[in-house]
C-alpha positions in Angstrom: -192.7 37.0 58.8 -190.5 36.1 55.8 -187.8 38.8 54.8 -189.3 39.5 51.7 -192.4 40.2 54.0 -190.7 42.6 56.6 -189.0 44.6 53.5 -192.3 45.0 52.1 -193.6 46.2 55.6 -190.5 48.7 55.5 -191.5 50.0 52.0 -195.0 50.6 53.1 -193.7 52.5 56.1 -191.7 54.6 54.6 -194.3 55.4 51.8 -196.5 56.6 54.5 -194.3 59.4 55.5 -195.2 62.6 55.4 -192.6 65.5 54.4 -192.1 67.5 57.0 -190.7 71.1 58.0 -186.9 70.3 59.1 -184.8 72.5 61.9 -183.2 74.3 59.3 -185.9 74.8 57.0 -187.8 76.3 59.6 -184.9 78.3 60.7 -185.0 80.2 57.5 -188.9 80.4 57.2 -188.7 82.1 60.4 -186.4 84.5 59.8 -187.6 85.3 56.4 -191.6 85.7 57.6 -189.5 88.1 60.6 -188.2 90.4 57.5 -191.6 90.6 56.0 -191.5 88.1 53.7 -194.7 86.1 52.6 -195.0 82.7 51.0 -195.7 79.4 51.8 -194.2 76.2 53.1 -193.9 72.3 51.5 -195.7 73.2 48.5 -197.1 70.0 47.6 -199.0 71.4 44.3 -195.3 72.2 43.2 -193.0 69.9 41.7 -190.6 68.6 44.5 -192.8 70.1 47.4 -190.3 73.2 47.7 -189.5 74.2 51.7 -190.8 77.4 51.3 -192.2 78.9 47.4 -193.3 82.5 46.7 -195.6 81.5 43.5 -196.2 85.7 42.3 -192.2 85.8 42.2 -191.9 81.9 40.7 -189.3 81.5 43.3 -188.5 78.5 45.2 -186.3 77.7 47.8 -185.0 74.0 48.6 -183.4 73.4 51.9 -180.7 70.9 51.0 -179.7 68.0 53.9 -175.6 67.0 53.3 -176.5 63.6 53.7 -179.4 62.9 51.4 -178.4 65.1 49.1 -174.8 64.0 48.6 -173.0 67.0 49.7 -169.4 66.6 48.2 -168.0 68.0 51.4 -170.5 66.1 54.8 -171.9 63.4 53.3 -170.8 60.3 54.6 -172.5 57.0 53.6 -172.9 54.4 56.3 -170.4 52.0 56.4 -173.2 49.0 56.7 -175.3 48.6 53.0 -173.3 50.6 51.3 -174.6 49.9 48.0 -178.2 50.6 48.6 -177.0 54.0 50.3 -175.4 55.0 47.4 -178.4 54.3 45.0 -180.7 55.9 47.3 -178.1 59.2 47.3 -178.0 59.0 43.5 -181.7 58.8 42.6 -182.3 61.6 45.6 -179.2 63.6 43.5 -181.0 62.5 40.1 -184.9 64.1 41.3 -183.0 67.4 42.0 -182.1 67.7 38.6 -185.1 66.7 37.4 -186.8 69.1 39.7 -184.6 72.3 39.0 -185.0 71.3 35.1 -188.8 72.0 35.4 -188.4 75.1 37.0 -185.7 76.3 34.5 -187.9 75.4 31.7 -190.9 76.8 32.8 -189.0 80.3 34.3 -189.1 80.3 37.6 -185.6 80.9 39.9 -184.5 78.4 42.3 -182.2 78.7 45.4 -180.7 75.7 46.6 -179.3 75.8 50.4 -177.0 73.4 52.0 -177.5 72.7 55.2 -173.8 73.8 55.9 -174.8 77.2 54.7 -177.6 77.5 57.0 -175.5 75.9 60.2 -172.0 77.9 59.1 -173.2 81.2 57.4 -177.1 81.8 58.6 -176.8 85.3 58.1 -175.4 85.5 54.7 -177.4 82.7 53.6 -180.5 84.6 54.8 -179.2 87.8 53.1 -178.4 86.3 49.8 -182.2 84.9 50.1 -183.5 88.5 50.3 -181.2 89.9 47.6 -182.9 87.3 45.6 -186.4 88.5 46.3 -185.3 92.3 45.7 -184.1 91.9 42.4 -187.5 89.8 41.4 -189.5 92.1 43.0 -187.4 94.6 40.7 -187.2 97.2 43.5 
C-alpha cells in the first residue's frame, strides 16, 4: 500500500466517524435533565450538531474540548506534525465562528463551555447554564 494509498484509507476512516456524546458533555446533560431540564442531545438537523439544543428557547450549548478547540490556556499541539496540527486547530477554531455567526444571525443564544469549566468549576458552570434558561424562559 502506497502512502498516498494509506492517507487515503485514514481520510476515509476518519470520515466514517460518528460524533459522539463526550465525558463532559454528558456530565452536563445529566445534571441539567436532573434539574428538570428537557432538550436534546447532538442535534444533527442543527448547524454544528450542538451537545445538547433546546429548539422552543433557540438555545444551544457547545461543549468545548481545550485541545481541538485551541484553548489559549490547555491546548498543547503535539510536538510531532506540527503544521498539520495547527491547520487542523485553525479550521476547527474557524467552523466555530462560522457556527456561532448562524446562530447570531438567525437569534438564537449560544453558550460555549470549555472543558476547563466543566472539570474546574462544574457547579457554576451548571448554574450559569440555568440562569441562562430562566431569563429565556422569562420567568
Amino acid at each position: 500500500m502506497s502512502d498516498d494509498d494509506k492517507k487515503e484509507f485514514r481520510r476515509e476512516t476518519m470520515k466514517s466517524v460518528k460524533t459522539e456524546t463526550t465525558t463532559l458533555a454528558l456530565k452536563v446533560a445529566k445534571e441539567l435533565w436532573r434539574k428538570g431540564i428537557r432538550f436534546r442531545r447532538n442535534v444533527e438537523d442543527l448547524p454544528g450538531t450542538p451537545d445538547i439544543a433546546i429548539k422552543k428557547l433557540k438555545l444551544v450549548i457547545f461543549v468545548d474540548s481545550c485541545f481541538w478547540h485551541g484553548c489559549k490556556l490547555h491546548c498543547k499541539i503535539p510536538s510531532t506534525n506540527k503544521e498539520f496540527w495547527h491547520s487542523k486547530i485553525e479550521r476547527n477554531r474557524k467552523i466555530v465562528e462560522e457556527t456561532n455567526d448562524y446562530y447570531i444571525n438567525n437569534g438564537w443564544t449560544i453558550l460555549r463551555i470549555w472543558e476547563h469549566d466543566i472539570r474546574n468549576n462544574f457547579d457554576e458552570t451548571i448554574n450559569s447554564i440555568m440562569t441562562t434558561i430562566k431569563e429565556l424562559k422569562g420567568a
